[in-house]
C-alpha positions in Angstrom: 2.8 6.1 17.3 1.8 2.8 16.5 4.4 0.0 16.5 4.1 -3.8 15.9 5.9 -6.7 14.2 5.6 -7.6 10.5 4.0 -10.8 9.2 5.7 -12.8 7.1 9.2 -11.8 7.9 11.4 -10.6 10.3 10.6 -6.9 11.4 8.6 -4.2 12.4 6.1 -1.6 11.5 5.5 2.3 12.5 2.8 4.3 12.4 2.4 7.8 13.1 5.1 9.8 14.5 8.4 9.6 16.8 9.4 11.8 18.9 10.4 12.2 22.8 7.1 11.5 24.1 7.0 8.1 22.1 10.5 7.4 22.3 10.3 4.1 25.4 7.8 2.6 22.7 9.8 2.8 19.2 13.3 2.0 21.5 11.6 -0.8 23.4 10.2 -2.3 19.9 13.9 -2.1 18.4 15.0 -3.8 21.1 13.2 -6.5 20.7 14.3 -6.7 17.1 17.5 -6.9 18.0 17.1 -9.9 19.9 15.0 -11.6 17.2 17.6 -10.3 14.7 19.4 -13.0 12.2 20.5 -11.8 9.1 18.3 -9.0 8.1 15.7 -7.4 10.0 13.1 -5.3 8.0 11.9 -1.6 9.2 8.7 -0.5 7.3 7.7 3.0 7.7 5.4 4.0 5.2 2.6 5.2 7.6 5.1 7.0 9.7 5.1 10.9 9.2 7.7 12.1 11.4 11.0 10.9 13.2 13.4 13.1 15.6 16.9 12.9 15.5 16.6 10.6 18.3 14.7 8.4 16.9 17.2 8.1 14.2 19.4 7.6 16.1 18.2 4.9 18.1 17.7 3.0 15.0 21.4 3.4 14.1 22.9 2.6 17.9 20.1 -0.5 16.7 22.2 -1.4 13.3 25.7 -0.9 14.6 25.3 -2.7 17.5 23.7 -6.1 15.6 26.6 -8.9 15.6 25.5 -9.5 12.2 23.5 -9.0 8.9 21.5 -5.6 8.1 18.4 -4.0 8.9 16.4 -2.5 5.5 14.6 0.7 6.3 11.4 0.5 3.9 9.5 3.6 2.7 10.8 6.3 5.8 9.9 9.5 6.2 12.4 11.7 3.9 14.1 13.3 7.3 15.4 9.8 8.2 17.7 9.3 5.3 19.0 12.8 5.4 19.9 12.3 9.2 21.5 8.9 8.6 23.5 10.8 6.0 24.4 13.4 7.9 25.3 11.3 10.9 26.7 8.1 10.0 27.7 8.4 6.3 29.7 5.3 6.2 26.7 2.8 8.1 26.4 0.0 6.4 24.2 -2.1 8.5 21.5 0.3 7.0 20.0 -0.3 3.7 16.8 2.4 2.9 14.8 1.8 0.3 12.7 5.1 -0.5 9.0 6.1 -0.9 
């Protein structure tokens, strides 16, 4: 997995895939956007081809956990909309945009 921030606004990128042997990496780079977090934080994962439940989840303890604003998920894998679903129906601090 590759992971960096965006350029141009607030955010980061992820490449590749997540999963428990690059979990530190993708939870260390949301931690960081949660310090740098405003209003809305972007998420763009168009050149990421898998995320585990974990992962998911991470990002969601990520979202609920901001004092404010909302983090838009751009292009994800399709398992991480189905798992947000699934899990946290009702989060609202996560906006997904699709593929």
């Amino acid at each position: 997995m590759d992971v960096g921030p965006l350029s141009g606004r607030p955010g980061i990128r992820a490449s590749g895939e997540i999963g428990v042997s690059t979990r530190l990496p993708w939870e260390n780079a949301l931690t960081e956007l949660s310090r740098r977090h405003t209003d809305v934080s972007y998420v763009e994962l168009s050149g990421l081809r898998f995320v585990d439940v974990a992962g998911v989840s991470a990002l969601a303890l990520t979202a609920m956990n901001l004092p404010v604003g909302r983090v838009v998920v751009e292009r994800p894998p399709p398992q991480l909309p189905r798992v947000l679903d699934l899990f946290w129906p009702s989060l609202h601090r996560i906006e997904v945009t699709p593929r």
